[in-house]
C-alpha positions as CSV (number, residue, x, y, z in Angstrom):
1,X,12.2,17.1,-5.1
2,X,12.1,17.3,-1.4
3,X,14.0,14.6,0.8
4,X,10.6,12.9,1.5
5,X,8.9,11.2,-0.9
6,X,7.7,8.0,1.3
7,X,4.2,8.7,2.7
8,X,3.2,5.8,5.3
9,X,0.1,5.1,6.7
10,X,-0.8,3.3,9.9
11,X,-2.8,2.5,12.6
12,X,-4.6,0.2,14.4
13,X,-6.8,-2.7,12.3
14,X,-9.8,-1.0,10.6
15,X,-9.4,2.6,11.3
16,X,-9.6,3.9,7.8
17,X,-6.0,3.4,6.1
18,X,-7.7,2.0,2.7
19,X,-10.5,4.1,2.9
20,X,-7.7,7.1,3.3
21,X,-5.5,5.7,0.3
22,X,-8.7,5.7,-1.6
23,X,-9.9,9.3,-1.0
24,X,-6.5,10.6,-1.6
25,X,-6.7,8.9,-4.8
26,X,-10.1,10.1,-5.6
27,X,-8.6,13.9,-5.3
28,X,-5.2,13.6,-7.5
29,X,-6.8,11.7,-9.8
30,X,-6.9,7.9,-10.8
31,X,-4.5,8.5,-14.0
32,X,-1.8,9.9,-11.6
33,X,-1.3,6.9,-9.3
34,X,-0.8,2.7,-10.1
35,X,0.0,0.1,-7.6
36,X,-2.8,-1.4,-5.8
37,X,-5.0,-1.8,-2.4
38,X,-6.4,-4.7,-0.4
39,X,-10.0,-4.7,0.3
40,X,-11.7,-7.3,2.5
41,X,-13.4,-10.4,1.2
42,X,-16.7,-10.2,3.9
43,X,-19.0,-12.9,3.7
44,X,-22.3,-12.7,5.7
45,X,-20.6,-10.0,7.3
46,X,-17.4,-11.8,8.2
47,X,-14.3,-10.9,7.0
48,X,-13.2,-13.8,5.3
49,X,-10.1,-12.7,3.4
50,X,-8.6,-10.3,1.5
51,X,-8.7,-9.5,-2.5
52,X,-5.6,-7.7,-4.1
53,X,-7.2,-4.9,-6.7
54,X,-5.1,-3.6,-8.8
55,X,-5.5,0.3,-9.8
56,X,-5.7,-0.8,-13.8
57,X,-8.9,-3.1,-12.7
58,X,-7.3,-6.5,-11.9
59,X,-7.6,-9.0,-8.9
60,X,-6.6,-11.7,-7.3
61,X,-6.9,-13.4,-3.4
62,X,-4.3,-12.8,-1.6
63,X,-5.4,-14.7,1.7
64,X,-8.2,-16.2,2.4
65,X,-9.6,-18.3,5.5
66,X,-10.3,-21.5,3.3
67,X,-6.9,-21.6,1.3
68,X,-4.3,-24.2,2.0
69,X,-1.1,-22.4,1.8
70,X,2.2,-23.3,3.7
71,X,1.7,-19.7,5.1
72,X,-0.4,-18.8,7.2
73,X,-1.3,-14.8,9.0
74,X,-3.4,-15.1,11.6
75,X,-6.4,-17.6,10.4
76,X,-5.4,-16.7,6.7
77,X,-3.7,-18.7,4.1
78,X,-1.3,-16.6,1.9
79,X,-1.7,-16.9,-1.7
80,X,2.3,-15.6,-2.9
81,X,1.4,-16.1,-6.5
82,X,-1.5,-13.6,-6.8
83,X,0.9,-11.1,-5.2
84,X,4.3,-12.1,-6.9
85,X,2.4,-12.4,-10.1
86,X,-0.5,-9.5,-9.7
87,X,0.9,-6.6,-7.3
88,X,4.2,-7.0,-8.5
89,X,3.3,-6.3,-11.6
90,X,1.2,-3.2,-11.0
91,X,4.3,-1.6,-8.8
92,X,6.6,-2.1,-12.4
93,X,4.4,-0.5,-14.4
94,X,3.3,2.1,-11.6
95,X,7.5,3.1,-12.1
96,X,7.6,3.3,-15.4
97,X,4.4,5.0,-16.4
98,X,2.7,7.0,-13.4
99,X,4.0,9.8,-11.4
100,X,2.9,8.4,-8.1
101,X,2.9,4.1,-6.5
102,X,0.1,3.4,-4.6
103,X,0.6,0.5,-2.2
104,X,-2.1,-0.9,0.3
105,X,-0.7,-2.5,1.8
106,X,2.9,-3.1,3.1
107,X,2.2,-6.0,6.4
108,X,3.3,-9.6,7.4
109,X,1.7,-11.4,5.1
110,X,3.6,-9.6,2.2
111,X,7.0,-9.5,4.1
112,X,6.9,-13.2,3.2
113,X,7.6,-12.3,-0.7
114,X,11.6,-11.5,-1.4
115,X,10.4,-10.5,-4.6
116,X,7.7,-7.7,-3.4
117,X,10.0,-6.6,-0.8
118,X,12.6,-5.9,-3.2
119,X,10.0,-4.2,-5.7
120,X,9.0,-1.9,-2.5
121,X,12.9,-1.4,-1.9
122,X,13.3,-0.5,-6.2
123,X,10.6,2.3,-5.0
124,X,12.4,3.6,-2.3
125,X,15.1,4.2,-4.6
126,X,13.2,5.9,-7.2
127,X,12.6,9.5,-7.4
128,X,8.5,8.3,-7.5
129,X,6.7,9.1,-4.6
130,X,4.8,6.2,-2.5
131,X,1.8,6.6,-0.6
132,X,1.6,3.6,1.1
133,X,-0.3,1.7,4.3
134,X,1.9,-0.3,6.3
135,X,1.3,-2.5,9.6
136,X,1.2,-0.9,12.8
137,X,2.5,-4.1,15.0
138,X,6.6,-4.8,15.6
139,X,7.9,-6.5,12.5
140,X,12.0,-6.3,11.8
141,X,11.7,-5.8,7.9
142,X,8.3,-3.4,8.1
143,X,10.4,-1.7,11.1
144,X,13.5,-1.2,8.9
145,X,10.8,0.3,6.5
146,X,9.6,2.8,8.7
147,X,13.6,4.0,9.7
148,X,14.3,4.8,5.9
149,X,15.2,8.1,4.7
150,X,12.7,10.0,3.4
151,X,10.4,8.0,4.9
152,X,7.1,10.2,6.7
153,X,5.0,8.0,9.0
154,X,1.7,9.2,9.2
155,X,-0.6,6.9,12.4
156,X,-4.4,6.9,11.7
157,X,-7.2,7.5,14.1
158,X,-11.0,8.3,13.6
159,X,-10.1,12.3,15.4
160,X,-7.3,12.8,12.7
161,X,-8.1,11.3,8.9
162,X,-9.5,14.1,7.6
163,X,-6.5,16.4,9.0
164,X,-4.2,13.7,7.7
165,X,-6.0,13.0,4.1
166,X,-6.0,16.8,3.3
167,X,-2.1,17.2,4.5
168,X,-1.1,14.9,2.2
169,X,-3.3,15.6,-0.9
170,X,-1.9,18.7,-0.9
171,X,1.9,17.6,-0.3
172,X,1.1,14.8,-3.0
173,X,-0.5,17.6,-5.3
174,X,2.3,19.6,-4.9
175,X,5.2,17.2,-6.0
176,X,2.8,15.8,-8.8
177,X,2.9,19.4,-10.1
178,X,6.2,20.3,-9.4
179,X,7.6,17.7,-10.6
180,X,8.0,15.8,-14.4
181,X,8.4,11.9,-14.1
């Protein structure tokens, strides 16, 4: 395998990351990838939240507006459990059965979970390849994230995510092919 197996995504709020993530799954195929994404939880058009989906069909909130949590992002309550209990679960069995983790999205509000941050560090020391959206804004841990070896940080606009989709479908394609989990 080559030295880079980390493929990050950023970029500014709402410029396509998920919708990226979701494409380049589309093209390799569902049964190659586990993990999950975030999608927004919109409610007469305003975001409201997020919901953690799962790529094996299961979901949870994450952070919502009207949740009382002791953490809060922004104007959104963190719910810990649906991630410590949901998307942790999903990255484990993403390592031991599929040849590529899927993980939308690594940002502050999941920084607060020792346990996901060590699940994203088990990846890192995997073999597996990660594809991967991660916060665009200064964070120290998301930072140290971006340093790694074998790390490749990809930054999203509207002019470049179809340059950027195809470039790594095909480098994803290729180490899928090339190599036997």
């Amino acid at each position: 395998m080559n030295s880079s197996h980390i493929y990050l995504l950023t970029g500014e709020p709402r410029v396509g990351k998920t919708s990226t993530i979701k494409k380049i799954i589309e093209t390799l195929g569902r049964e190659q990838c586990g993990g999950f994404y975030i999608q927004e939880i919109r409610t007469e058009g305003e975001r409201r939240g997020f919901q953690l989906i799962t790529l094996d069909g299961q979901t949870g909130t994450l952070a919502h507006v009207d949740l009382d949590s002791p953490i809060l992002v922004g104007r959104y309550g963190v719910n810990l459990d649906c991630l410590n209990s949901i998307g942790i679960a999903a990255i484990d069995k993403a390592l031991a059965t599929k040849p590529l983790i899927i993980v939308d999205e690594i940002g502050p509000m999941q920084a607060y979970s020792e346990p996901f941050k060590k699940a994203i560090m088990d990846i890192l020391a995997s073999p597996r390849p990660l594809l991967a959206t991660i916060a665009l804004e200064p964070h120290p841990w998301l930072d140290e994230l971006k340093q790694q070896k074998g790390v490749e940080l990809y930054t999203l606009n509207p002019e470049n995510q179809k340059q950027i989709i195809d470039t790594l479908t095909d480098r994803l394609a290729s180490l899928l092919n090339k190599d036997r989990f």
